[in-house]
N, C-alpha and C positions, 0 to 999 in steps of 0.2 A: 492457656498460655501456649502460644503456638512454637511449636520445634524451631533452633538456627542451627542452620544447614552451613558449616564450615565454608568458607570463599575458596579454598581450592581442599576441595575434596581429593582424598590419595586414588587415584585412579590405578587400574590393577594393569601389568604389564601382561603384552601378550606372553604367552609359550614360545618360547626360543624352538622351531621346528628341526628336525634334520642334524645333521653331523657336521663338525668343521673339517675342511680343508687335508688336513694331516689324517685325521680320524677314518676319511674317507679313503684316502691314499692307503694307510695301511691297513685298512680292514679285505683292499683290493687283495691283498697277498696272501688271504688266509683258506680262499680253495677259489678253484675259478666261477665259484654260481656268483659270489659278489658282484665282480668284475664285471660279469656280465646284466649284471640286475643295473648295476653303476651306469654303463653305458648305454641302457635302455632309460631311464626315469632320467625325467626332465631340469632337476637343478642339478643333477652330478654332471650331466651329460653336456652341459656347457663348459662345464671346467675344463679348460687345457691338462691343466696338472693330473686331475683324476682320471680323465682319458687318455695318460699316458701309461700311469701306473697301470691299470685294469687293465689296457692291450699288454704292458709288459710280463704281469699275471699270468694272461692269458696266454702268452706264444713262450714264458717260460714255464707253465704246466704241458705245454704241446711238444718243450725241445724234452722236457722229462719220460713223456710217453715216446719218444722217439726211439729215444737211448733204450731204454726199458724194453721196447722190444725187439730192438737189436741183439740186448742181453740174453732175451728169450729165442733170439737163434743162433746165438753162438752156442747157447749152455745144450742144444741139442748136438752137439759134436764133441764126440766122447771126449777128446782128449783137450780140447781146446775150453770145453766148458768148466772142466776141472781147473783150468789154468785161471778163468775170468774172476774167480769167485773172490781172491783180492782187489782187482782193476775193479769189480761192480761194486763192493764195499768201498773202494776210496772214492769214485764218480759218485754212488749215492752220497756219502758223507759231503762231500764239494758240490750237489747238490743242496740238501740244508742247510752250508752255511751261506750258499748264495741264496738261499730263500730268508733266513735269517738276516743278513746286511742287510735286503732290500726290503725287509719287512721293518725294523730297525729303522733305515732313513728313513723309510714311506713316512711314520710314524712322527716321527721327529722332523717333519716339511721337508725333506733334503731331496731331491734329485738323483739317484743313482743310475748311469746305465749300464746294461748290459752290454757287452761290447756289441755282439751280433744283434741281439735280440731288442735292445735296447735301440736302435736305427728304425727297427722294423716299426719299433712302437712307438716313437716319435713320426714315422711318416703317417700311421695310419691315427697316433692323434691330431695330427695339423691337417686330415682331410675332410 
């Protein structure tokens, strides 16, 4: 007795590849190697949206190091280093909550800019 072979066979769906959209955007924020992996490989790197976040990432982990070691030459002057040591706890602190917002949007699709930083990374995603 020969086998009957069902008229539509369930066929198997591919594997959903890759990250969506939001997922991408906020995993941009969580140290700068993503960011930079993001705008090397080939389906992030078409994204407007994700080459905004990941440059924004990027030049706000660079304004971080900035400040930082400015910190690290004021705090070599006796008396003024003593003074910094609340100004660099409240700058740090205003540091993660602005990595927090924009990690937050990123997450949640939403757009956020940076006032300064935020231009920089819109010019250099729209090049």
């Amino acid at each position: 007795m020969p086998e009957e072979t069902p008229s539509n066979p369930i066929q198997p769906q591919p594997a959903q590849s890759g990250l969506s959209e939001s997922a991408t955007c906020g995993l941009a924020y969580i140290t700068f190697i993503p960011a930079i992996i993001f705008l090397a490989t080939a389906p992030y790197n078409r994204n407007a949206n994700v080459r905004f976040h990941s440059w924004q990432s990027i030049f706000l982990t660079i304004a971080y190091i900035v400040v930082h070691v400015g910190f690290f030459v004021l705090d070599r002057i006796p008396f003024i280093g003593l003074m910094m040591i609340p100004v660099r706890l409240l700058i740090g602190l205003g540091f993660f909550i602005l990595w927090l917002v924009v990690l937050i949007k990123a997450f949640n699709g939403q757009r956020f800019k940076i006032p300064v930083i935020g231009d920089l990374a819109e010019k250099q995603a729209n090049s």
